[in-house]
N, CA, C and O atoms as a Tripos MOL2 file, in Angstrom:
@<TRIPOS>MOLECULE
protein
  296   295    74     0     0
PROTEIN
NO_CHARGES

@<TRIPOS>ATOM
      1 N           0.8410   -1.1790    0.0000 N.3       1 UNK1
      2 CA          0.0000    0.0000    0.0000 C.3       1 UNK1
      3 C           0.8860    1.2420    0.0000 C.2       1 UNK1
      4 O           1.7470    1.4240    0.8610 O.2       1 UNK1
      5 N           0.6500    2.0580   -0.9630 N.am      2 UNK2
      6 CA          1.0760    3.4740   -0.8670 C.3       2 UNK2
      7 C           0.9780    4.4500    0.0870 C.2       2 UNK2
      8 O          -0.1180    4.9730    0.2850 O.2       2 UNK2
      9 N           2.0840    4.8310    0.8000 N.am      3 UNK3
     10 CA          1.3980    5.7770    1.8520 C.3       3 UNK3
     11 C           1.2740    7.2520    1.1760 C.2       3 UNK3
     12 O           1.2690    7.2090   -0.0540 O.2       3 UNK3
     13 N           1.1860    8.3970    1.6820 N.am      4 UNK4
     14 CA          1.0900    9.8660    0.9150 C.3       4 UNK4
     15 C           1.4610   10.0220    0.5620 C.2       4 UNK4
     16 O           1.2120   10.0450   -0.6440 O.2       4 UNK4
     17 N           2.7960   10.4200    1.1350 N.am      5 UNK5
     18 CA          4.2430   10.7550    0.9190 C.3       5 UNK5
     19 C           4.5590   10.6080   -0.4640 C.2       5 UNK5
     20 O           4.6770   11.5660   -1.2280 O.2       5 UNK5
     21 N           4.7790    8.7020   -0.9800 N.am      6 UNK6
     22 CA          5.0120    8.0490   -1.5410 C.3       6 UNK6
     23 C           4.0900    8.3890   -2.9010 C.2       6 UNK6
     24 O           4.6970    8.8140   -3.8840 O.2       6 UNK6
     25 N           2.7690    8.2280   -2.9730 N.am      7 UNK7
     26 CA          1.6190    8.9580   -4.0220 C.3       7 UNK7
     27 C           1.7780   10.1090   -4.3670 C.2       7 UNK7
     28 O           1.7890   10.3280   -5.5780 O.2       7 UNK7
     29 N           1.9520   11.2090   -3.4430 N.am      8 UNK8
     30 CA          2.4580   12.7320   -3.6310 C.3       8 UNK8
     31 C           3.6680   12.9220   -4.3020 C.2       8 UNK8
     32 O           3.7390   13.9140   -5.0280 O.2       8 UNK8
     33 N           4.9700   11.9250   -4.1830 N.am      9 UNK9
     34 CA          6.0120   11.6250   -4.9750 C.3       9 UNK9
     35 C           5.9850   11.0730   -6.4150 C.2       9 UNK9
     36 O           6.6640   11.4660   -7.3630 O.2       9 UNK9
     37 N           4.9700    9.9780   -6.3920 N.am     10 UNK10
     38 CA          4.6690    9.3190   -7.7720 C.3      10 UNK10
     39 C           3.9070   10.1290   -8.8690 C.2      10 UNK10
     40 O           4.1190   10.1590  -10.0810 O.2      10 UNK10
     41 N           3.0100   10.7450   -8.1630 N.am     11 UNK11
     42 CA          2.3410   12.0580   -8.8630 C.3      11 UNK11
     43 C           3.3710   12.9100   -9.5910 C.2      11 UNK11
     44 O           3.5460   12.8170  -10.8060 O.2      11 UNK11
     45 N           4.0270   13.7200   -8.8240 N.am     12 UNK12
     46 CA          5.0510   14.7330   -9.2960 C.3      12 UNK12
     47 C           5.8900   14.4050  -10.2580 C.2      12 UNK12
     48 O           6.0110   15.0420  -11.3050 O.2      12 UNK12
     49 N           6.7200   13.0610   -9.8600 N.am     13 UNK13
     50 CA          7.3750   12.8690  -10.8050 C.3      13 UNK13
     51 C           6.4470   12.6800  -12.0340 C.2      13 UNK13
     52 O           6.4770   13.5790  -12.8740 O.2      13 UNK13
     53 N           5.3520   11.2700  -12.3100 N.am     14 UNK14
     54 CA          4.9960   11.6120  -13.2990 C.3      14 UNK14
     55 C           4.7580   12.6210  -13.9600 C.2      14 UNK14
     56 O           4.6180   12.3080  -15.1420 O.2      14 UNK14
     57 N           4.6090   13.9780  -13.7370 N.am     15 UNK15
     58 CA          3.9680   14.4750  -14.2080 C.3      15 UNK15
     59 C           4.6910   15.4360  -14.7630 C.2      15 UNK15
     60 O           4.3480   16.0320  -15.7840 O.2      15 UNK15
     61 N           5.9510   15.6890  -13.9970 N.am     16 UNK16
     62 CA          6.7710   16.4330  -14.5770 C.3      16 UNK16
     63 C           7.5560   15.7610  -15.9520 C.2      16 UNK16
     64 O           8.2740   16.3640  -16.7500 O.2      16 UNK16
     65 N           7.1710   14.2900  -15.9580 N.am     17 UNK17
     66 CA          8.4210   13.6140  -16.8590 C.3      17 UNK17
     67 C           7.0480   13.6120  -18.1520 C.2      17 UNK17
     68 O           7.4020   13.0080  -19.1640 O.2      17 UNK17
     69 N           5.9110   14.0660  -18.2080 N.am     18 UNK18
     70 CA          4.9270   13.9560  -18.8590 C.3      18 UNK18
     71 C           5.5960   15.6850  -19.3880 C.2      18 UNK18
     72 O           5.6400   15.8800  -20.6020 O.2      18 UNK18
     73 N           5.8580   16.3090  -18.8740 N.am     19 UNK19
     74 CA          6.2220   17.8950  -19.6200 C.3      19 UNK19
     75 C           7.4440   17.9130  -20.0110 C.2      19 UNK19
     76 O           7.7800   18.6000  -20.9760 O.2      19 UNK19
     77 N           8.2310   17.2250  -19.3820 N.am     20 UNK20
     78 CA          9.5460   17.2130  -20.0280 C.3      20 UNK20
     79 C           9.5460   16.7170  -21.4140 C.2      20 UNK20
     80 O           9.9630   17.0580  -22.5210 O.2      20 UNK20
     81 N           9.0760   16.0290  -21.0150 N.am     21 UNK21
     82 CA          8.9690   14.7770  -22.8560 C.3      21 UNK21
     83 C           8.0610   15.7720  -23.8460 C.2      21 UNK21
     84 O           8.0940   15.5390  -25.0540 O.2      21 UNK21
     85 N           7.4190   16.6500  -23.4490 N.am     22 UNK22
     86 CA          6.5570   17.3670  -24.3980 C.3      22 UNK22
     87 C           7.1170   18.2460  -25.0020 C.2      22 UNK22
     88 O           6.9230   18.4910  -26.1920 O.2      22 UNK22
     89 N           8.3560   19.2020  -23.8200 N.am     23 UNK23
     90 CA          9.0340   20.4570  -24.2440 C.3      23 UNK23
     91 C          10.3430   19.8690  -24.8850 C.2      23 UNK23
     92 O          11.2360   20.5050  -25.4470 O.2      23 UNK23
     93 N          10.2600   18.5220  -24.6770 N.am     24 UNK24
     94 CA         11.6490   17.7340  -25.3740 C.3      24 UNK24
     95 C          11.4100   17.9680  -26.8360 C.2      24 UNK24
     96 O          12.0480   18.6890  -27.6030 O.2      24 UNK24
     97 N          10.2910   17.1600  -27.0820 N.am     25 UNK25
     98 CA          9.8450   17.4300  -28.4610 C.3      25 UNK25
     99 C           9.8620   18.5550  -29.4900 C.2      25 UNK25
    100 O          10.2940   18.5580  -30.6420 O.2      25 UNK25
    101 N           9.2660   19.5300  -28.7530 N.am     26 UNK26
    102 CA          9.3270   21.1350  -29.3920 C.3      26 UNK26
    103 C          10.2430   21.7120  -29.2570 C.2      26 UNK26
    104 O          10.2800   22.6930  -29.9990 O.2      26 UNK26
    105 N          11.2110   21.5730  -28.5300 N.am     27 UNK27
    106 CA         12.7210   21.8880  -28.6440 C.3      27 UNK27
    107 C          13.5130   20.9700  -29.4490 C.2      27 UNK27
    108 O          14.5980   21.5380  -29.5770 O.2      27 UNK27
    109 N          13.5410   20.1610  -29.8910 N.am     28 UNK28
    110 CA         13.5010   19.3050  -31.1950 C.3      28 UNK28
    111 C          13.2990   19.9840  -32.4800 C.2      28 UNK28
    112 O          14.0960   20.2830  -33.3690 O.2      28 UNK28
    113 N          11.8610   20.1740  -32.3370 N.am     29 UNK29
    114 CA         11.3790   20.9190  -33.8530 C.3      29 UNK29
    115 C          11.6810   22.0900  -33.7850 C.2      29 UNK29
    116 O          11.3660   22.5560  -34.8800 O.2      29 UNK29
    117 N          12.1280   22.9170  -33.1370 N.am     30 UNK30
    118 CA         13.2270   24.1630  -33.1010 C.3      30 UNK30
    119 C          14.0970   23.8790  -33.5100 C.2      30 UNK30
    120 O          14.3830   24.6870  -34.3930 O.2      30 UNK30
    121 N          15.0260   22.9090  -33.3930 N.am     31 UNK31
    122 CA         16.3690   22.9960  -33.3230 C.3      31 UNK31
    123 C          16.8700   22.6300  -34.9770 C.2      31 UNK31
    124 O          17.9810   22.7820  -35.4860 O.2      31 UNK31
    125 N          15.4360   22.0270  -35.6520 N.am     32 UNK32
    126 CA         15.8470   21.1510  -36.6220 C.3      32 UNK32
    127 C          15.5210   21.9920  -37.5300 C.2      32 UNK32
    128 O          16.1550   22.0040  -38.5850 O.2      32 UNK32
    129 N          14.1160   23.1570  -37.2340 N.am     33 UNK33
    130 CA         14.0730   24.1630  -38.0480 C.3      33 UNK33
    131 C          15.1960   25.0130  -37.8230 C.2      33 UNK33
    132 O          15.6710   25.1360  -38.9520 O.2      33 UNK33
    133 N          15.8280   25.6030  -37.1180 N.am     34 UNK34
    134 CA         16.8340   26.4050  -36.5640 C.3      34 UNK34
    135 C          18.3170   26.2190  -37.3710 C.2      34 UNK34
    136 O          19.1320   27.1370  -37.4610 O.2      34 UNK34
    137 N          18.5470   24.6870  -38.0170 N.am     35 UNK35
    138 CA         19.8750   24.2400  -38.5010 C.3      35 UNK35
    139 C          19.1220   24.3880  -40.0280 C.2      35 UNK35
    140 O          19.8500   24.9190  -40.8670 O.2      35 UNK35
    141 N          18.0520   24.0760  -40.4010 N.am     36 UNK36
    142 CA         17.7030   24.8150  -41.7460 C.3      36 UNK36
    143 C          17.8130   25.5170  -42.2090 C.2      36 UNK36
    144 O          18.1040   25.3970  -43.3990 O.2      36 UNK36
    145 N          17.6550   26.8900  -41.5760 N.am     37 UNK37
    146 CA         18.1270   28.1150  -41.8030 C.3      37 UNK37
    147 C          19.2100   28.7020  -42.1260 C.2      37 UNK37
    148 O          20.2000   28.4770  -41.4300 O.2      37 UNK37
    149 N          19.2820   29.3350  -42.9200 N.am     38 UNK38
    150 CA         21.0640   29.8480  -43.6650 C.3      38 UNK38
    151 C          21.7180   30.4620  -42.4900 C.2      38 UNK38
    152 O          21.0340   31.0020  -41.6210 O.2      38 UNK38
    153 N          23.2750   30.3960  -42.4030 N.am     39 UNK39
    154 CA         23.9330   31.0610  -41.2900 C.3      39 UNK39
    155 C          23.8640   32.4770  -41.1390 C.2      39 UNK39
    156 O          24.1490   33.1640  -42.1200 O.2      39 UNK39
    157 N          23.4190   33.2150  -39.7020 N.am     40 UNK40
    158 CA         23.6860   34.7360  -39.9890 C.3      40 UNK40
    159 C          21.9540   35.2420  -39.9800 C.2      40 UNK40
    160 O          21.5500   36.3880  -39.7820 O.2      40 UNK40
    161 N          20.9270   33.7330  -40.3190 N.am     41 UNK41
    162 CA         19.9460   34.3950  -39.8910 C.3      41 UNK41
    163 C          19.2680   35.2350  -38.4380 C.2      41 UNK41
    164 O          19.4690   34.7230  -37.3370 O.2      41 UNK41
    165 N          18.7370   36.1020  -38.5130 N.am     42 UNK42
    166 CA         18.4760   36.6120  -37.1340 C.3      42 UNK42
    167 C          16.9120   37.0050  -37.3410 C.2      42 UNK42
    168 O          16.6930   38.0980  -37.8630 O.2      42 UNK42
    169 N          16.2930   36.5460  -37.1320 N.am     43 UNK43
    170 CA         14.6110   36.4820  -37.0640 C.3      43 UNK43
    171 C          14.2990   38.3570  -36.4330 C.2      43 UNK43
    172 O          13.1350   38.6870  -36.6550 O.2      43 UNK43
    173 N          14.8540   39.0890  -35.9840 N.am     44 UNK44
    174 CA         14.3890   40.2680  -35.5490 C.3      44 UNK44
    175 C          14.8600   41.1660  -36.4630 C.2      44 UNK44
    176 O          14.6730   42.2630  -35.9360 O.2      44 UNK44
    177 N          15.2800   41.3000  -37.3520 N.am     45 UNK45
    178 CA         15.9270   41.8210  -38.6740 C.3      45 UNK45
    179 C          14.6140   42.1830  -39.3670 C.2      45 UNK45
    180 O          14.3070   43.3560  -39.5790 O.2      45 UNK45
    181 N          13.7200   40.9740  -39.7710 N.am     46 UNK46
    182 CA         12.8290   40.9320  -40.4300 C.3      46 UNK46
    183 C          11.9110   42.2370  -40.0160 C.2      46 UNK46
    184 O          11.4360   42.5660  -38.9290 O.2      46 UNK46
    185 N          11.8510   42.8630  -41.3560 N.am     47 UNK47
    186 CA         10.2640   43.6870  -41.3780 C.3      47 UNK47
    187 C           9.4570   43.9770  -40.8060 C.2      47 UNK47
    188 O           9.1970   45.1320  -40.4670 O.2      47 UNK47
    189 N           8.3520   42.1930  -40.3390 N.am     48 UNK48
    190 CA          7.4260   42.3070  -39.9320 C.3      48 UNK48
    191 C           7.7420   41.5380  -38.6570 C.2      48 UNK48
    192 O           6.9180   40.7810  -38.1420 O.2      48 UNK48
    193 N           8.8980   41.7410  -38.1870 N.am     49 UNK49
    194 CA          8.7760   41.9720  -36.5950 C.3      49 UNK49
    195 C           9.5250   43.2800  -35.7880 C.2      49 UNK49
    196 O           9.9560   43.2740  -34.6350 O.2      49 UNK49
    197 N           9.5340   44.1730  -36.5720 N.am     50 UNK50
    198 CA          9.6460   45.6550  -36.3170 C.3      50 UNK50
    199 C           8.5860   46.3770  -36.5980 C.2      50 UNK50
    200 O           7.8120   46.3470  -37.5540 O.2      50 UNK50
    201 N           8.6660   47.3730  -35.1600 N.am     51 UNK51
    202 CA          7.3840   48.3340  -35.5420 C.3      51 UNK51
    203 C           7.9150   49.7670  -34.8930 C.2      51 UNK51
    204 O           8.2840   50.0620  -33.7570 O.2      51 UNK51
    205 N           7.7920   50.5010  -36.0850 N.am     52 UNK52
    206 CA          8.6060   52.2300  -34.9450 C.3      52 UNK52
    207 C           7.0860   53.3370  -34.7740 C.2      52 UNK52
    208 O           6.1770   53.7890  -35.4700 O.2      52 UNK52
    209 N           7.5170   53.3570  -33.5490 N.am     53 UNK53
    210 CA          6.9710   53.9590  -32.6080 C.3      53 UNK53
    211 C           7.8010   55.4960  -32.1890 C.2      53 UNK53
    212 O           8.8680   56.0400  -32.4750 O.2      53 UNK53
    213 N           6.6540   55.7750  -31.3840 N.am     54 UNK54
    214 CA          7.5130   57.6140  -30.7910 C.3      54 UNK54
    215 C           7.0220   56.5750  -28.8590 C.2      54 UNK54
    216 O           6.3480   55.7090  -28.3020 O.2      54 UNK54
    217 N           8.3940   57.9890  -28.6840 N.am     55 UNK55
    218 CA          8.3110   57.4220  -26.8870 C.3      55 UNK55
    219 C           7.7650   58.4710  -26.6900 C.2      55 UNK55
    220 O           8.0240   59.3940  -27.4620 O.2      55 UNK55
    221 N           6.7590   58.6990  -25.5120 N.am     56 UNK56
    222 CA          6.4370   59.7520  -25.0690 C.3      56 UNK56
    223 C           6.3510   60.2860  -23.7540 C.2      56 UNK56
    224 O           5.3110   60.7610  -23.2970 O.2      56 UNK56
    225 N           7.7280   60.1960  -22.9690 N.am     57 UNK57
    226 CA          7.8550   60.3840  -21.7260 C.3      57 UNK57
    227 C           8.4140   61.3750  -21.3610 C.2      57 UNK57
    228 O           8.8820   61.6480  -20.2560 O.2      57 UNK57
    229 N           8.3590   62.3220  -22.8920 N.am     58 UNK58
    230 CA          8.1690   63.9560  -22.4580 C.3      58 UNK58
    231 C           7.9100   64.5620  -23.5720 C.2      58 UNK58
    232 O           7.4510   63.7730  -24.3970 O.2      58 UNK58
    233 N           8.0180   65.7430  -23.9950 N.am     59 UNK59
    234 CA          7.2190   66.3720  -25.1790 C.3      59 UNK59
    235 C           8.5120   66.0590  -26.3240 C.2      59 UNK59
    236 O           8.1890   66.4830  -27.4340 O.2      59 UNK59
    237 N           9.1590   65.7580  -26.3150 N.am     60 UNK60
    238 CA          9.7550   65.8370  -27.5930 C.3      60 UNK60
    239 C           9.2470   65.2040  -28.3710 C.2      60 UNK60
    240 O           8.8990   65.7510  -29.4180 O.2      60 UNK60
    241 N           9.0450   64.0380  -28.2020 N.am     61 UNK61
    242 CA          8.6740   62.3630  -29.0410 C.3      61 UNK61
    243 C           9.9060   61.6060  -30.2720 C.2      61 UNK61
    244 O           9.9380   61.2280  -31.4430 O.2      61 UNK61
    245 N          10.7200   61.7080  -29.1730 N.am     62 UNK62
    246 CA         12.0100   60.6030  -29.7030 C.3      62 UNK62
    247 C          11.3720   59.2630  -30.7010 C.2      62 UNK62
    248 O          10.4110   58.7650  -30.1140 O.2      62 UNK62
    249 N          11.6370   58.6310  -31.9230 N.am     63 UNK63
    250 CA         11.2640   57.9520  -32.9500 C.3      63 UNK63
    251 C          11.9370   56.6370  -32.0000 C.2      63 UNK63
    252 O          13.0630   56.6910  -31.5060 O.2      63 UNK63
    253 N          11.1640   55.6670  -31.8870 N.am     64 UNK64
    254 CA         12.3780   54.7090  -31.6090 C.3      64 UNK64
    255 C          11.2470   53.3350  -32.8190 C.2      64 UNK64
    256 O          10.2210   53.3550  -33.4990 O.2      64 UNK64
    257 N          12.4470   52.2510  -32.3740 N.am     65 UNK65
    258 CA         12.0090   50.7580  -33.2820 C.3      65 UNK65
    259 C          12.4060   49.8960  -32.2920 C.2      65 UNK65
    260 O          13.4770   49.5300  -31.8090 O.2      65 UNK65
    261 N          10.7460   49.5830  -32.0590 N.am     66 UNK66
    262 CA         10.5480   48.5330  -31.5270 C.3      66 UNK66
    263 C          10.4970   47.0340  -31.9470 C.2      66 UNK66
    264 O           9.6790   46.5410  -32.7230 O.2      66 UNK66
    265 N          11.5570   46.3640  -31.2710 N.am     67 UNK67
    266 CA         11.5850   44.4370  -32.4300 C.3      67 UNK67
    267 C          10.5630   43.1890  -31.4950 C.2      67 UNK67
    268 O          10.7420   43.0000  -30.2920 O.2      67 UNK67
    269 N           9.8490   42.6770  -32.0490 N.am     68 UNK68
    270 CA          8.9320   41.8840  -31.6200 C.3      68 UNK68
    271 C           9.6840   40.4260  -31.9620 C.2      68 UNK68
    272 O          10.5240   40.3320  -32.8570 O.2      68 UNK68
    273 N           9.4180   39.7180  -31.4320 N.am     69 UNK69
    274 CA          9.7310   38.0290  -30.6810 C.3      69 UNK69
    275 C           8.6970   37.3450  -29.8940 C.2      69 UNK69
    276 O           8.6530   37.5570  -28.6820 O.2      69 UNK69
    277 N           7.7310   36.4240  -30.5410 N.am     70 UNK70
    278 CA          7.3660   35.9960  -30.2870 C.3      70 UNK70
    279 C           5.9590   36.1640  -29.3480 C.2      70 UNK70
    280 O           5.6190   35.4280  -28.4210 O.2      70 UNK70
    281 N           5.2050   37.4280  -29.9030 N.am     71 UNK71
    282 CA          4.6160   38.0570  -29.8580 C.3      71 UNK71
    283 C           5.1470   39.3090  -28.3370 C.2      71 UNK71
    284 O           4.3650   40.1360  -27.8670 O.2      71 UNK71
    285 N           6.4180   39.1360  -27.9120 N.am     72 UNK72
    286 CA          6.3090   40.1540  -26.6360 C.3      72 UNK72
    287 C           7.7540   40.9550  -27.4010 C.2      72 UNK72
    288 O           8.5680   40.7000  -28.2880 O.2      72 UNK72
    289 N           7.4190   42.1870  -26.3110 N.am     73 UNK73
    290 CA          8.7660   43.2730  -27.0710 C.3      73 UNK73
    291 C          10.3420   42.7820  -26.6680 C.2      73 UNK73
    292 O          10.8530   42.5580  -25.5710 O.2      73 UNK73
    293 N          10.7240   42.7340  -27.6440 N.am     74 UNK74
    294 CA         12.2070   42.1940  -27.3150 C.3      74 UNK74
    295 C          13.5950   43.5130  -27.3300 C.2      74 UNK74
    296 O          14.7580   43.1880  -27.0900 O.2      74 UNK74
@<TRIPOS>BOND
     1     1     2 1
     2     2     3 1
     3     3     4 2
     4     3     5 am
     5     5     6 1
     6     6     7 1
     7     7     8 2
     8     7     9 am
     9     9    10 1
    10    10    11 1
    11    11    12 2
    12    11    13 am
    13    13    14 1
    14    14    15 1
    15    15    16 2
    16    15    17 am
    17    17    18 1
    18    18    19 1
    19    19    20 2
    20    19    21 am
    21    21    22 1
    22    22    23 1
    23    23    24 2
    24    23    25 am
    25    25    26 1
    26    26    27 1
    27    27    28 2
    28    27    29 am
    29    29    30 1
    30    30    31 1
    31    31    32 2
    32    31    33 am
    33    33    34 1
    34    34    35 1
    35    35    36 2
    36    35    37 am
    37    37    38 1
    38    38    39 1
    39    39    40 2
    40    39    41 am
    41    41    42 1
    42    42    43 1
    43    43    44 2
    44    43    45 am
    45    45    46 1
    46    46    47 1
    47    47    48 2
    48    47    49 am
    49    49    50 1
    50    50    51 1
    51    51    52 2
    52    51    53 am
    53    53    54 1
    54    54    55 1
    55    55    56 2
    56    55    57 am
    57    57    58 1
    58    58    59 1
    59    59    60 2
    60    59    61 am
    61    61    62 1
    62    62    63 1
    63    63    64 2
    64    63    65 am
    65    65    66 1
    66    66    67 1
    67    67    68 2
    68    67    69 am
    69    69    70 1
    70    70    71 1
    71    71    72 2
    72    71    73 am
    73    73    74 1
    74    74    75 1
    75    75    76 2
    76    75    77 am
    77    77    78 1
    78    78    79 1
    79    79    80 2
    80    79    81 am
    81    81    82 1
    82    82    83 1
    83    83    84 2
    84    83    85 am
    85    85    86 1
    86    86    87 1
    87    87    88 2
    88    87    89 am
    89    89    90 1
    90    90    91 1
    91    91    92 2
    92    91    93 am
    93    93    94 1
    94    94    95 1
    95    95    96 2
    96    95    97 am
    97    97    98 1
    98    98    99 1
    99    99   100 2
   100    99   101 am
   101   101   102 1
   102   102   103 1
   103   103   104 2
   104   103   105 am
   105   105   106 1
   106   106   107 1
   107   107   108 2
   108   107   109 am
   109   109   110 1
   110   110   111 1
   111   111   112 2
   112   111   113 am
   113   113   114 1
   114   114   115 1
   115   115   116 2
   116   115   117 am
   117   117   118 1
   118   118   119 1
   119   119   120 2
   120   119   121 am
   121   121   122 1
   122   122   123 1
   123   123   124 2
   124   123   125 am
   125   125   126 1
   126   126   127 1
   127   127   128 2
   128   127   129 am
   129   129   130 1
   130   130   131 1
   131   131   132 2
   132   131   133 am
   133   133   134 1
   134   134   135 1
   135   135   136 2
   136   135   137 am
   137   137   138 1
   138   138   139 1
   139   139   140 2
   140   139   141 am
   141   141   142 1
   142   142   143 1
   143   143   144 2
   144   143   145 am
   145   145   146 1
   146   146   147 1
   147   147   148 2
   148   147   149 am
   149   149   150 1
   150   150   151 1
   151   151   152 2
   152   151   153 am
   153   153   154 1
   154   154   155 1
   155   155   156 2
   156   155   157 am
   157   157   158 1
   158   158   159 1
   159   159   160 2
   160   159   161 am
   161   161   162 1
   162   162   163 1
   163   163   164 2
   164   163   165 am
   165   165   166 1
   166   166   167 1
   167   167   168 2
   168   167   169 am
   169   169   170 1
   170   170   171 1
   171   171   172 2
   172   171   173 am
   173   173   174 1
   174   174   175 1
   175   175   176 2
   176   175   177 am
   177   177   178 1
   178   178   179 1
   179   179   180 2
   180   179   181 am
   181   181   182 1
   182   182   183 1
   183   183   184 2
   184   183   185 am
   185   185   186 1
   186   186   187 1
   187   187   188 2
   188   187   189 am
   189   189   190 1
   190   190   191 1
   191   191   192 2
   192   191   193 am
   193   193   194 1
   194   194   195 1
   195   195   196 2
   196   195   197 am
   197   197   198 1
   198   198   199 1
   199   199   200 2
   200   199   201 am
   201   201   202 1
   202   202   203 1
   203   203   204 2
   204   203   205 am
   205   205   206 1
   206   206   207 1
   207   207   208 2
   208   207   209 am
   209   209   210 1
   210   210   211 1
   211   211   212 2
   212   211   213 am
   213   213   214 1
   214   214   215 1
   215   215   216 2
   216   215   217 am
   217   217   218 1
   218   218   219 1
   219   219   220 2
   220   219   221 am
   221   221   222 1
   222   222   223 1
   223   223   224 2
   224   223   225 am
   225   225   226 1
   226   226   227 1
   227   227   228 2
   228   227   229 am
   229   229   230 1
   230   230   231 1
   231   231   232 2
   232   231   233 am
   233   233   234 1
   234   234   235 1
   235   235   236 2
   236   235   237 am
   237   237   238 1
   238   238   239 1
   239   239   240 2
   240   239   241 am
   241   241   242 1
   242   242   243 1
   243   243   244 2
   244   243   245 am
   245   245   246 1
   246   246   247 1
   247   247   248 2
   248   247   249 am
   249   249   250 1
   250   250   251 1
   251   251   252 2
   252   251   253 am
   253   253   254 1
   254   254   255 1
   255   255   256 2
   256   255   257 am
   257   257   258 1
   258   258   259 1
   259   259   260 2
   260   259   261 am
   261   261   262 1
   262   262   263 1
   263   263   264 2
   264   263   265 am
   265   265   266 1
   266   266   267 1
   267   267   268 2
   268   267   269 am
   269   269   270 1
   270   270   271 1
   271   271   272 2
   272   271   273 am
   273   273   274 1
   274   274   275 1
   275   275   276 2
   276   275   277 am
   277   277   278 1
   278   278   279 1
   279   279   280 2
   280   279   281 am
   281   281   282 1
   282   282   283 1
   283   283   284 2
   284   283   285 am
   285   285   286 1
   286   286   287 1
   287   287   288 2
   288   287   289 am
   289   289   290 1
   290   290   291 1
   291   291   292 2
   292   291   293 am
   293   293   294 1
   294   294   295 1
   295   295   296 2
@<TRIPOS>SUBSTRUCTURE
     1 UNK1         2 RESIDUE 1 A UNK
     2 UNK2         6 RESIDUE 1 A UNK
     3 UNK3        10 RESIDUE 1 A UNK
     4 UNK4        14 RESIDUE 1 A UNK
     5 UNK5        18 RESIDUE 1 A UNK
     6 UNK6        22 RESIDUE 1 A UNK
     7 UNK7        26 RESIDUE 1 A UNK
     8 UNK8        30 RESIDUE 1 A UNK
     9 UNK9        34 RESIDUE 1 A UNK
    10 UNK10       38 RESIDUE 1 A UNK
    11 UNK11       42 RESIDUE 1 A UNK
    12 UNK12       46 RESIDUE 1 A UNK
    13 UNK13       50 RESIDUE 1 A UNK
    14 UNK14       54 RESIDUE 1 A UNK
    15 UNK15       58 RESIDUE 1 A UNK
    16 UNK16       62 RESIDUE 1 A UNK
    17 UNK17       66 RESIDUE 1 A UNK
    18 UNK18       70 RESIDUE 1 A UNK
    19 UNK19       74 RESIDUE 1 A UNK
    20 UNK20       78 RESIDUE 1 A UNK
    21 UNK21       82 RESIDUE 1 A UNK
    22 UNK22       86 RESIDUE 1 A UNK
    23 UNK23       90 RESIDUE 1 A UNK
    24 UNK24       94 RESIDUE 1 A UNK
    25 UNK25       98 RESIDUE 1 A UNK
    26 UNK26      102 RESIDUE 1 A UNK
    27 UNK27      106 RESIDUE 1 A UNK
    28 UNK28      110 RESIDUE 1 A UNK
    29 UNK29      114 RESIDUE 1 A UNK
    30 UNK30      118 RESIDUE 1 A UNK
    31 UNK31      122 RESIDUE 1 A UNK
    32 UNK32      126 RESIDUE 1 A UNK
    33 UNK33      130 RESIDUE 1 A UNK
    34 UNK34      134 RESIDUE 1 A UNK
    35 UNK35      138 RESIDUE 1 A UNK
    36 UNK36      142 RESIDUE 1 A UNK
    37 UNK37      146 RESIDUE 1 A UNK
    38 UNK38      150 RESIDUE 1 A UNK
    39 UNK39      154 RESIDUE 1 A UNK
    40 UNK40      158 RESIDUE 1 A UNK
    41 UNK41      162 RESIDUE 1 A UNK
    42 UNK42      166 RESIDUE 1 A UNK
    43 UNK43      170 RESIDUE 1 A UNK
    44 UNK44      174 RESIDUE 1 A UNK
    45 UNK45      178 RESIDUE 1 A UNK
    46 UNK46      182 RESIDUE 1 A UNK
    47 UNK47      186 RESIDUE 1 A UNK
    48 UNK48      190 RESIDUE 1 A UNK
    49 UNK49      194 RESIDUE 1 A UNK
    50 UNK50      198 RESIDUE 1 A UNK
    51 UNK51      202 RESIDUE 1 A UNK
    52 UNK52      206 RESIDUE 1 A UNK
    53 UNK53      210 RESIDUE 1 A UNK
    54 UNK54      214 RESIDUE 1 A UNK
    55 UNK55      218 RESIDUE 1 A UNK
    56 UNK56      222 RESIDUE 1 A UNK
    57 UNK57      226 RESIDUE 1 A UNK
    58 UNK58      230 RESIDUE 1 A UNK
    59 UNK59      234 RESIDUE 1 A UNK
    60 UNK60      238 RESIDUE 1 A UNK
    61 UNK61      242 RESIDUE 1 A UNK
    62 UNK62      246 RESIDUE 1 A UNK
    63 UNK63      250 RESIDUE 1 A UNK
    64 UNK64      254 RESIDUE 1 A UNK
    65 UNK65      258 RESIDUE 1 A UNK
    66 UNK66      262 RESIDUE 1 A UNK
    67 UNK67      266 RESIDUE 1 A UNK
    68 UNK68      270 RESIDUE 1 A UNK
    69 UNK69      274 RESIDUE 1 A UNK
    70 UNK70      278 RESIDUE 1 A UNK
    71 UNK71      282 RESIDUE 1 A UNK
    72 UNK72      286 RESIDUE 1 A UNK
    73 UNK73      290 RESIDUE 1 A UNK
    74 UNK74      294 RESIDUE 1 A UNK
């Protein structure tokens, strides 16, 4: 018979080795798209993950360019 402890242990681990194996995978299909890619690529270069903007944290309104990654500001 299982005591808590022991169930509360069997739990966790499973469950973490259930996410590991998942993010194993998709870090996989990164890596394999990632060596596809010609050398020197840099994904924030691109176009359409730049967007310029004005700052406005005082009256001037300085131009800046903002680079997007993965939908958050990078």
């Amino acid at each position: 018979m299982l005591s808590r402890r022991e169930l509360i242990k069997l739990g966790a681990l499973s469950g973490s080795g259930v996410l590991l194996g998942e993010k194993a995978t998709e870090l996989l299909s990164k890596a394999e798209a990632a060596a596809q890619r010609t050398p020197g690529f840099y994904p924030l270069n691109d176009p359409e993950n730049q967007i310029y903007s004005v700052c406005l944290q005082c009256n001037t309104g300085c131009p800046t360019k903002v680079k997007i990654y993965e939908g958050a500001v990078a």
